[in-house]
N, C-alpha and C positions, 0 to 999 in steps of 0.2 A: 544326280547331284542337284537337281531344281523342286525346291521345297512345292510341295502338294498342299494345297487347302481342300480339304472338300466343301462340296457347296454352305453359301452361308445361310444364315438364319435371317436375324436382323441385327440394325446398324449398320450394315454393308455398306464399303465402299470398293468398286469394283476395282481393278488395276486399271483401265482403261479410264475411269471415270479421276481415280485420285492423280493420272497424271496431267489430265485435261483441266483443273484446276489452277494451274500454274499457265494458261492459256488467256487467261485476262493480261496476266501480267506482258503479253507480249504486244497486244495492244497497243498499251504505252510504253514503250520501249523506249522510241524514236524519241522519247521528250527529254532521254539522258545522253543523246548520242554526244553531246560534246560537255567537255568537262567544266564544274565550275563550285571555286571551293567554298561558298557558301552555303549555309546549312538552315535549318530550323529557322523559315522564315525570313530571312535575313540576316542572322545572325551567324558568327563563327561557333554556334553552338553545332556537338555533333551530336546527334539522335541512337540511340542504337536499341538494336532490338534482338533479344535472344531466343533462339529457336534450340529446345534442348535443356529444360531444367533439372537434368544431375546435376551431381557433385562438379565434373568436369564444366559445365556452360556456367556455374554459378561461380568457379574460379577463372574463367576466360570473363566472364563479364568484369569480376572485381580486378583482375590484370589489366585490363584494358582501362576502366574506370581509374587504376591509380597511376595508370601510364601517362597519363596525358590529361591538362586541364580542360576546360568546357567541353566536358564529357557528359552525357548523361543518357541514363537508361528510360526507355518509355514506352516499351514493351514486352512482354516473356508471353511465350508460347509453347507446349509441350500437350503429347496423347493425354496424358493424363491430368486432371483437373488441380489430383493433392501435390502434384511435384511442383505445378505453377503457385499454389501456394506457399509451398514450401521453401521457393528458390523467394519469392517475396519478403516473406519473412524474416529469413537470411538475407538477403543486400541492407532489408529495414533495420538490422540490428548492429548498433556500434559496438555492442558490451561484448563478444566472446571471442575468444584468444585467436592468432593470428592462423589464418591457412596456410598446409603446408608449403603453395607453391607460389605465394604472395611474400614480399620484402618486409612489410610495414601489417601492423593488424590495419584493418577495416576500422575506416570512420569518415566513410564516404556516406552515409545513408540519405542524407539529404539532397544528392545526386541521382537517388533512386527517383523516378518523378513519375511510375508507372502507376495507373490507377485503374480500379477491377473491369472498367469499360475495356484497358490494353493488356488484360489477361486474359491468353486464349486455350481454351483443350480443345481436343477433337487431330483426329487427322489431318486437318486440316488448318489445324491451328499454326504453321509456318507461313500459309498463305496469308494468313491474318495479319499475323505480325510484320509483316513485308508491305503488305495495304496499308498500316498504322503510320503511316510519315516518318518511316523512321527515315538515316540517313548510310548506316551502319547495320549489316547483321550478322551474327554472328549465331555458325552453324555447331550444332553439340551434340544434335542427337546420334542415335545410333549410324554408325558408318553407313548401312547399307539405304538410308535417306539421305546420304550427301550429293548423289548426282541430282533427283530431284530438285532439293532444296535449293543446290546452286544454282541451278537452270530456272528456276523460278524469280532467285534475288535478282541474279544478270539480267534477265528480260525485264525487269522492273527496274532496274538502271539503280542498283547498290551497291555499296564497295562490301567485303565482305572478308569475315576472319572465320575460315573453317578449321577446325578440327580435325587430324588425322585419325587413322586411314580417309582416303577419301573415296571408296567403293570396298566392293565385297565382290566382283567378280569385274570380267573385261569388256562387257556391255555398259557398268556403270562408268567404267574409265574413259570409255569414247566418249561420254558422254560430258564426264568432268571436264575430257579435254576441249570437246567443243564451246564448252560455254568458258572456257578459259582464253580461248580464242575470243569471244562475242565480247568476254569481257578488256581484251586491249583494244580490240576498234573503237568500246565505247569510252575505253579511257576508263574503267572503274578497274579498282584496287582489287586482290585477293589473295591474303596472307594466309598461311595456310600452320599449323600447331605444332610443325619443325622445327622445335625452339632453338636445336644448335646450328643452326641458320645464322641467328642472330644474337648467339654468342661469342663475346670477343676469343674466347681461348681455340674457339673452332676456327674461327675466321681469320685469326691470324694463322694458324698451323695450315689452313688449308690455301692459305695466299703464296705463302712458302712452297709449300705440296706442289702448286702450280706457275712458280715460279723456278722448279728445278730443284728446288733441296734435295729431295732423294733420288733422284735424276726416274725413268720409266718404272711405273708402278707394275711389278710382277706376281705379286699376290697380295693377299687381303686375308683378315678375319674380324667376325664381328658376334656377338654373343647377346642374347638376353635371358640368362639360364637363373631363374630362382625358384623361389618353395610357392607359398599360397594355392594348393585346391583353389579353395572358394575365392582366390582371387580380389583382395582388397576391396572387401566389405561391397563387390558387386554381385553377391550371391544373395537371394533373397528369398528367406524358404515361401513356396506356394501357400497362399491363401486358397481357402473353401470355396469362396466365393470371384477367382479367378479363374475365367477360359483360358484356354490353352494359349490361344493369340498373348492375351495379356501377361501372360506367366512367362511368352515368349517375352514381350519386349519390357516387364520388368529386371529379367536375367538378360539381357539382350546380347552379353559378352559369350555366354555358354553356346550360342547358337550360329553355327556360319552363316548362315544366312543375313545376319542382322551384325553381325562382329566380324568376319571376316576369318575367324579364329585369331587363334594369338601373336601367330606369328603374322598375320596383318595388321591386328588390332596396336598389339604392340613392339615386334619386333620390326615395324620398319621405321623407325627410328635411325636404329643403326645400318641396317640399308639404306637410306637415304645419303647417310656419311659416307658408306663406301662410293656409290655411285656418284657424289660429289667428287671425293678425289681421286673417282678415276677420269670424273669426268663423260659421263654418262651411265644407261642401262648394262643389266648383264644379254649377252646374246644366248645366253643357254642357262638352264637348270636341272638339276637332278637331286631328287629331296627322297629323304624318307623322314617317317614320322611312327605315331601311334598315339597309342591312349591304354595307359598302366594305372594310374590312380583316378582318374574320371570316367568308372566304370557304369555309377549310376545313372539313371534315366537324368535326373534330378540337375546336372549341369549338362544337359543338351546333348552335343554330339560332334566337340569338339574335341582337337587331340590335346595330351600335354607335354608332347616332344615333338620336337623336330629336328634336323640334320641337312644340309642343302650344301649341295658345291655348284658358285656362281662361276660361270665360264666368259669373260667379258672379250670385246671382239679383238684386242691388243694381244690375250694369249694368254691375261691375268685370271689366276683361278683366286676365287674366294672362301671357305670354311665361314658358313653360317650357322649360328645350333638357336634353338628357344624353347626353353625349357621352363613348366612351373608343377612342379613337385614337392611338397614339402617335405622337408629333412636334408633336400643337396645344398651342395655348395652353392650360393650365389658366382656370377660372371657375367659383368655387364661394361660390354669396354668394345669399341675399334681400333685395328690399327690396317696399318698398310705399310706392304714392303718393294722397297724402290733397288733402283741397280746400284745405288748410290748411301743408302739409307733405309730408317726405319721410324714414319710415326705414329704416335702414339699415347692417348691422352695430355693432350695440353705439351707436349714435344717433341722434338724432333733429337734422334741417335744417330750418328755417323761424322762422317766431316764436316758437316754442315751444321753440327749439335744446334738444339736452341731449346729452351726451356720457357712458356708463357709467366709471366708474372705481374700481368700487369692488370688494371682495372675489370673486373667480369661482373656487370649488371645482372640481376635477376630476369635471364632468359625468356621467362613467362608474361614479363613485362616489357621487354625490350622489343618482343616482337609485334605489340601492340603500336609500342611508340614509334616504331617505324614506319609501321601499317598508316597509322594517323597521320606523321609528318608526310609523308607522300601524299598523301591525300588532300593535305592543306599545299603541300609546296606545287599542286599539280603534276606532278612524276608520279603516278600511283604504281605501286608494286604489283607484279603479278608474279604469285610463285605456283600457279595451277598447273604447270608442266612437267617441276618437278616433281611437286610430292606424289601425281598423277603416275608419274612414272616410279619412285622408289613406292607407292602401293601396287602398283604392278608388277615390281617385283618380287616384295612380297606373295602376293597373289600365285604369282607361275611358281615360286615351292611350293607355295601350298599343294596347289594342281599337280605338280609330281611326286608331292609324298602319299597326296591321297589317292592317286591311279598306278606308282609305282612306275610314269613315263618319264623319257625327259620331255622337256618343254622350250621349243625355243619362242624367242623373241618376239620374231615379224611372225610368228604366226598368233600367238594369243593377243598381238597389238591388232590385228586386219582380219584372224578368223575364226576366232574362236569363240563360238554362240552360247558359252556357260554365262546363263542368267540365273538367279536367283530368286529374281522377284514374286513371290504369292501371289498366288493369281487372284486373291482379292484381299483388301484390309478389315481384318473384321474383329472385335470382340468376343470372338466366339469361339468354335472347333479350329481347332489347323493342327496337320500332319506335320512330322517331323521325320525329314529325311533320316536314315539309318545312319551309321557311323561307318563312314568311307573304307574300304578297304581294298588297299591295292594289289591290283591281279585279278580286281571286279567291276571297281572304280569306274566309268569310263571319262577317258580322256575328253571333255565338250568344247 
């Protein structure tokens, strides 16, 4: 299950060498150990900088940007040189209709204040924009650069808004989680792309949840079951002139290695909600899966079903499914069942009924403005534990549908050596693991 490069050509950047670049930054570390809300020189301006120019980092930067005043952007970094243009472009432009996951269109552009000196490609170009003064960064690219990237912003003393999943296996997890740790000693923020975290409809049902409404949580289910193959426009057919590397991390969703597959990428979403109100991890899993309509080479080598039953340490079993098929039924919803009750989407069934009705901000923005007021009010947020953990649970299905094991807890948290990482970054050849099969699989 640990993706093969064979040797590179040129442009190479070794594994060894790309994580040793994040090694300045620890240098100065020490100059953030204690907190202090001024920004950008002296001012209450906050700086921020995005590492990750898709779709998704160019809508967490405008979230955050509409979230909150003296905000402003002043650097963008990604592999690739045209997506840093691209995402430029797009912040510069007032005129074209509102994104889907923003409140208000864009007409922030005069906030954008990044110039082609704080645009960076290469590999390496996170390090860059982290070096750029910003004050803020904010993590986008592909999952399987999250522990990196964190460990880089934290040792350089950044508050930081990442993107879920935040790994692709349980080495990047130790990893998230350490520098989650590094980041409350030093007092820096890290809000993490759980938007129903900080949605009122969830946080009031979940205040309840734990407050007794449906008295002891006895089972659970949680679903992300829809259509798209190709996956919302993150299918990109292969260019002539693309290596295998770059074809990987243009498609970067098709590939576990880089995406985690889907049921990390995107079904922990709703795992996160369950283990919020149960109130921790699952202690066990047992997953199966496959791959029925993503038979081609051409989307990688990821599955497009899965089936998981979470075993949590109170005795609660959970029915997990994530499914993207096109032609079925959509089903995308949690609930949880108590000794007492049942809830479920924005309410609560039993004696205890309750129904949410009250104000619910745009999620994708609220979780910025949060991010930010802590920052300013000195309280910075760290949610690096959680999301660290609802992708690892993600993660251990995975690992049981694609070996056909179960998977418990304290062992993929303390020993489980499935790495991922390429053992170089290159432009060039790279192998791609075969497509998992369980009963062959092996358990790492």
């Amino acid at each position: 299950m640990t993706n093969q490069d064979v040797k590179p050509k040129t442009e190479t950047i070794s594994r060894r060498a790309f994580l040793k670049t994040t090694a300045a930054a620890t240098t100065v570390s020490a100059l953030s150990s204690g907190f202090s809300p001024v920004f950008a020189a002296g001012s209450d301006v906050l700086r921020i900088g995005l590492v990750g120019c898709g779709s998704r980092g160019v809508g967490a930067t405008m979230n955050c940007v509409i979230s909150s005043p003296n905000v402003v952007v002043t650097a963008l970094g990604d592999v690739f040189k045209d997506k840093v243009e691209g995402a430029l472009q797009r912040l510069k432009d007032n005129t074209k209709p509102r994104e889907w996951d923003s409140s208000t269109p864009w007409t922030h552009a005069d906030r954008v204040k990044a110039t082609p000196d704080a645009c960076f490609s290469g590999f390496d170009a996170f390090q860059k924009v982290i070096d750029a003064g910003v004050d803020l960064v904010i993590l986008a690219g592909p999952p399987h650069f999250r522990p990196i990237h964190l460990k880089a912003a934290i040792e350089a003393g950044k508050h930081v808004f990442m993107e879920k999943p935040v790994a692709v296996d349980p080495v990047g997890i130790r990893s998230v989680l350490a520098s989650s740790e590094l980041a409350r000693q030093k007092k820096l923020a890290i809000v993490a792309g759980t938007q129903r975290r900080h949605q009122n409809s969830y946080l009031e049902i979940m205040r309840r949840i734990h407050d007794g409404a449906i008295g002891e949580i006895l089972a659970g289910e949680c679903y992300w079951n829809g259509g798209c193959v190709r996956h919302y426009g993150f299918y990109h057919p292969r260019q002539k002139d693309w290596s295998d590397m770059e074809n990987q991390l243009r498609n970067w969703y098709f590939y576990t290695w880089l995406s985690g597959d889907h049921i990390v990428e995107q079904h922990v979403h709703n795992l996160d909600v369950i283990n919020w109100a149960i109130g921790g991890p699952p202690v066990e899993a047992l997953g199966t899966g496959g791959r029925q309509w993503r038979t081609q080479s051409e989307f990688g080598n990821i599955y497009d079903h899965f089936a998981v039953r979470y075993r949590y340490a109170n005795g609660a079993l959970v029915t997990s499914m994530a499914r993207q098929i096109d032609g079925t039924e959509p089903l995308v919803f949690e609930a949880v069942l108590g000794a007492k009750g049942r809830a479920i989407a924005g309410k609560i069934e039993g004696p205890n009924a309750f129904t949410f009705e009250g104000h619910n901000p745009n999620p994708y923005e609220q979780e910025h403005a949060d991010l930010i007021k802590s920052i300013r009010d000195g309280r910075p947020l760290n949610e690096g534990r959680h999301v660290a953990e609802a992708t690892l649970t993600a993660i251990m299905g995975r690992m049981s549908a694609y070996t056909g094991q179960p998977v418990k807890w304290d062992w993929i948290l303390n020993k489980s050596q499935l790495n991922l990482t390429p053992k170089s970054y290159q432009l060039g050849p790279s192998a791609v693991d075969p497509v998992a099969m369980p009963g062959q699989t092996d358990l790492i």
